[in-house]
N, C-alpha and C positions, 0 to 999 in steps of 0.2 A: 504494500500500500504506500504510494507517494506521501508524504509527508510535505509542508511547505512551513519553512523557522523563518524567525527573522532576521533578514541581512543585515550589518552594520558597513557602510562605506564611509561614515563622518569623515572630515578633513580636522585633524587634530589642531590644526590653525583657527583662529578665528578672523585675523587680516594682517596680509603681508603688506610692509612699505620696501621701494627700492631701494638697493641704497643712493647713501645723499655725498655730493664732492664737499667735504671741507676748505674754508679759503685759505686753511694755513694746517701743517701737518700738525698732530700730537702729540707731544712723548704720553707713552702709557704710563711710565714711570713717576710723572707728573699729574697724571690722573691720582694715581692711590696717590702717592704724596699730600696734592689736596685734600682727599677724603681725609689721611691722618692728622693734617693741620688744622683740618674744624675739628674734629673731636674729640684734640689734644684741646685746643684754645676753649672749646665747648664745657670741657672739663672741668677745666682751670676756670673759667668762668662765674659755673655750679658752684664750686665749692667757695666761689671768694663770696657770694652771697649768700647761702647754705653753712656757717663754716660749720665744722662737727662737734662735738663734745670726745675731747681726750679723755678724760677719764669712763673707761669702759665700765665699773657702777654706778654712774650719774647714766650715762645711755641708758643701762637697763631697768632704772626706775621713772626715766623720764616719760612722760607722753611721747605720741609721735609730732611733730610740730610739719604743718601743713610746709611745701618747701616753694619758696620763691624761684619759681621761673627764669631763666634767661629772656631778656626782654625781646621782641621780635627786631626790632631795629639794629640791636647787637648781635642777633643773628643773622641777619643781613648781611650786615657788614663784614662779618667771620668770615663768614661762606664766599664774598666777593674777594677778601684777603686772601683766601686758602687759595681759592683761583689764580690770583694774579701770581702769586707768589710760589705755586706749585706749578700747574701748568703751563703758566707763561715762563718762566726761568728754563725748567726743563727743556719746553719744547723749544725756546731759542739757543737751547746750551747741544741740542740736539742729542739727549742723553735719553739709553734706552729705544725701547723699537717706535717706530712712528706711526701714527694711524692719518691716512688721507682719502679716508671716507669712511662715511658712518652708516652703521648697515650691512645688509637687508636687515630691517626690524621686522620680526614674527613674533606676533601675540599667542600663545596656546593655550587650549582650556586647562591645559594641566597646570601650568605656570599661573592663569588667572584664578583658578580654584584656589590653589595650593595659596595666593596672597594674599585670597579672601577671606580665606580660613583663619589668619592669622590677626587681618584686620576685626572682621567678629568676632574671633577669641580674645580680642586686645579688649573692645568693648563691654564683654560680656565678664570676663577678668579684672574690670576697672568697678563692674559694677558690686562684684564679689569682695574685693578690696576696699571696697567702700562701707557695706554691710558690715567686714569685720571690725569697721574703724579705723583706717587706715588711712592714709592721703594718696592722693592720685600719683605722685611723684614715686611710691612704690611700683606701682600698675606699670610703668610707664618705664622704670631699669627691668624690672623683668622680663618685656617683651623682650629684648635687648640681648639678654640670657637666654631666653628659651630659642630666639630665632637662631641664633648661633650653634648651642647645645642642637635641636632638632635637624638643623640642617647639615653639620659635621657629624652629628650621632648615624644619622642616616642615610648618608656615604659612605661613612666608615664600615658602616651594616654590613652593605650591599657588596665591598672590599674587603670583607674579612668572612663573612660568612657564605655568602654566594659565587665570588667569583676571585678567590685569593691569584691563583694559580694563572688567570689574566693579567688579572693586576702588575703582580710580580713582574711579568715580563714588560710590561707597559705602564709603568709608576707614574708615567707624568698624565694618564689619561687619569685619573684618581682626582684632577682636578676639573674632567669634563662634565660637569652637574647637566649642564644644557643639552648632554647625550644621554638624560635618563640614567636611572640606575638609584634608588632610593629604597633600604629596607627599614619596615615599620619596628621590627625588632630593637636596631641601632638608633631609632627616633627615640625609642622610648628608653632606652641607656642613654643615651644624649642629654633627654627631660632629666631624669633623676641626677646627670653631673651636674646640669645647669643649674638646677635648684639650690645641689647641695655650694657651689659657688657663689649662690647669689645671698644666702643666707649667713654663707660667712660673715657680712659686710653689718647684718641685720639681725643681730641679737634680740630684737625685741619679735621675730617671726619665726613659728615653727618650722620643722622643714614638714612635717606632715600636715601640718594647715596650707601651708602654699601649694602641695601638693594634690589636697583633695580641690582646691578651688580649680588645678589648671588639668581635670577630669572633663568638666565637661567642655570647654572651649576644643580639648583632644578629640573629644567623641565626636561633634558638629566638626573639626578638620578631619576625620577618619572618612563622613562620609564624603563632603566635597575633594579629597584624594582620590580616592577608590572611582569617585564620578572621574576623576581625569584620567585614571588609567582606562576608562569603558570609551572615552573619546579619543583615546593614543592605540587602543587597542591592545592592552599589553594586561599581565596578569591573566590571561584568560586561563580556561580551565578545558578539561580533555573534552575527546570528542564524544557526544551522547547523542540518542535519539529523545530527549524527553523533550516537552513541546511547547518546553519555551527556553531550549536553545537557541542559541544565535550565532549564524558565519560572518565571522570575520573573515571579512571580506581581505584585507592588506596583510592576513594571515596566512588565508589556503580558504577554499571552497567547503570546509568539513563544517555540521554544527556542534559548536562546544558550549562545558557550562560557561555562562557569565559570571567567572567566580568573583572578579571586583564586587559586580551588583550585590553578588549573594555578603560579604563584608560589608557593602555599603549598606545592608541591610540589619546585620550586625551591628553597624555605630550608631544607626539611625534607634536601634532596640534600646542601647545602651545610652544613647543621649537623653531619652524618653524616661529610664529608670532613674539616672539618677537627677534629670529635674525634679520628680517627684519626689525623690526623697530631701532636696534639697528644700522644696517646698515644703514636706509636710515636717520641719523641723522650724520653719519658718526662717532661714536662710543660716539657720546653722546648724547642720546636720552634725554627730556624733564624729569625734576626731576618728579619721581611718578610714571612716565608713564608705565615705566615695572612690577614695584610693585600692580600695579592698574589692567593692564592686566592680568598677572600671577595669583594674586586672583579670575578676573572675570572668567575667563577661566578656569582656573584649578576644580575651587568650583562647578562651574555650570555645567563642567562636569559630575563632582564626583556627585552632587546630581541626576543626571538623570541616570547614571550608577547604584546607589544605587537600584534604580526602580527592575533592572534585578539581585539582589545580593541576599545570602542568608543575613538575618540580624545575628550580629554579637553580638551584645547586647543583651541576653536572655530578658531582662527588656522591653525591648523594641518593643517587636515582636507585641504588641497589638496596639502600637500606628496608630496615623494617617499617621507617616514620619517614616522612621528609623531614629535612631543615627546618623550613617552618614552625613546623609540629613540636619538634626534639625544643626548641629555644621556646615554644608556649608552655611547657609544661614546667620547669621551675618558676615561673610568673603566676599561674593560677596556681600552684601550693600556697607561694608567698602571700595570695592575695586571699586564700581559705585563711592562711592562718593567721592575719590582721583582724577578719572578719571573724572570725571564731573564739580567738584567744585576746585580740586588743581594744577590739568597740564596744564599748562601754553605751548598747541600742537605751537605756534610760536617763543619760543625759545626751544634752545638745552641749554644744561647744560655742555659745554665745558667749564673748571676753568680757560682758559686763558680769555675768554670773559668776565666772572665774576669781571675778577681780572682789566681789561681792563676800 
């Protein structure tokens, strides 16, 4: 009996620009340099109006004090300094490789998902932040942390757990991020270094409170990822007859599962539990308890998902479990035994009660 599944042909682009002649060449070298001179100056800036409290037991009894901003007019002007002084020296010193023209610019939905996620998690994290008592000026270094942590976490994922043995031979592609290649595993190793650096700085934040808050901005980015891999075509899952496979088309002619879908369907579960539970605590749910969830949910998804996936790890194809699978299973232990042995389900974790 003929069967008809749905074809995917998307164009993982959203819109190409050509590229553009520049009227004078570039040093790249003067590009970063700029970046580093605003937000060296940017730093220095913070802290000359912010200064901090030396004494490490005044910090930790003190309030959080709302932080004065860098004015926009000063940032202006940074960022015109860093230019002139970065780029223009450079590129007239002729130091470094040159760039004389800019371009092609490709927009993808993967790149636009993956930004957006970040931007909603900013907001949605600023409003968690706020809830705890917090000032915005927190919300706002942690992005900072976590973009970093998740986006070195999960390259490095993708380099050390799926494709070592490539890599090895080809070390300088380890910095081709815009050729794909991102494991969720290494994001979420990534998060937890991030955190535990950001908290160094901030004695007066748990690492498990910052952790259950940046739960759910993770889950709401799980699903708009998993949406970028269904439009790049990648992640897919073997080939089946059930009938609501889909051929990928930029793949081969075969219908496979939609294992991204089947994950993005997993974040979308897991975003959904723990807003309510975040609600029904009234925005302070039980220390763990999101961190604990998140893990069992998310992992134990992902390991059943794996089942319907192509495996990703060449190394790996022979084994009992994939990759995948093998790296969920210490994460949903850890995340039983938060939930089982650490959450304390009859208090919330509201800091006026704490403090009370």
């Amino acid at each position: 009996m003929n069967q008809s599944f749905f074809t995917w042909s998307g164009d993982p682009s959203i819109f190409r620009i050509d590229p553009i002649s520049l009227p004078f060449s570039v040093s790249l070298v003067g590009v970063v340099a700029a970046i580093i001179f605003y937000f060296v100056g940017y730093t220095y800036l913070q802290k000359k109006l912010n200064p901090a409290t030396t004494d490490r037991k005044k910090r930790k009894k003190e309030e959080p004090k709302p932080q004065i901003p860098v004015p926009g007019l000063q940032q202006l002007a940074l960022a015109l300094g860093s230019i002139v002084v970065g780029i223009g020296f450079f590129s007239l010193a002729g130091v470094g490789p040159m760039l004389e023209q800019f371009g092609p610019i490709t927009l993808r939905w993967y790149g636009f998902l993956f930004a957006l996620s970040f931007i909603l998690g900013y907001v949605i994290g600023s409003f968690m932040f706020k809830h705890g008592g917090y000032p915005q000026s927190y919300a706002d270094s942690l992005l900072t942390y976590l973009f970093i942590g998740t986006l070195v976490g999960a390259r490095l994922g993708e380099v050390i757990f799926y494709n070592a043995e490539y890599y090895i031979r080809n070390p300088i592609e380890i910095l081709f991020i815009w050729q794909g290649g991102l494991a969720s595993h290494g994001a979420f190793i990534g998060v937890l270094l991030a955190i535990w650096a950001y908290i160094k700085k901030r004695p007066d934040v748990t690492y498990i409170w910052v952790l259950d808050r940046m739960t759910i901005p993770f889950a709401l980015g799980g699903i708009f990822v998993r949406l970028g891999n269904f439009f790049n075509s990648e992640i897919y899952g073997l080939p089946t007859d059930v009938s609501w496979a889909v051929i990928f088309e930029r793949v081969d002619m075969l219908p496979r599962h939609p294992s991204m879908l089947y994950e993005a369907g997993v974040a979308l579960i897991l975003l959904i539990v723990l807003v309510a539970v975040y609600k029904m605590y009234k925005n302070h749910p039980p220390t763990g308890a999101l961190s604990g969830l998140f893990m069992v949910i998310l992992f134990t998804g992902r390991f059943f998902v794996e089942i319907t996936k192509v495996e990703q790890a060449d190394f790996a194809t022979e084994w009992f479990v994939g990759m995948g699978q093998l790296l969920s299973i210490p994460i949903v232990i850890v995340g039983l035994y938060i939930l089982i042995a650490k959450v304390n389900w009859k208090e919330d974790s509201n800091p006026k009660k704490v403090k009370e």
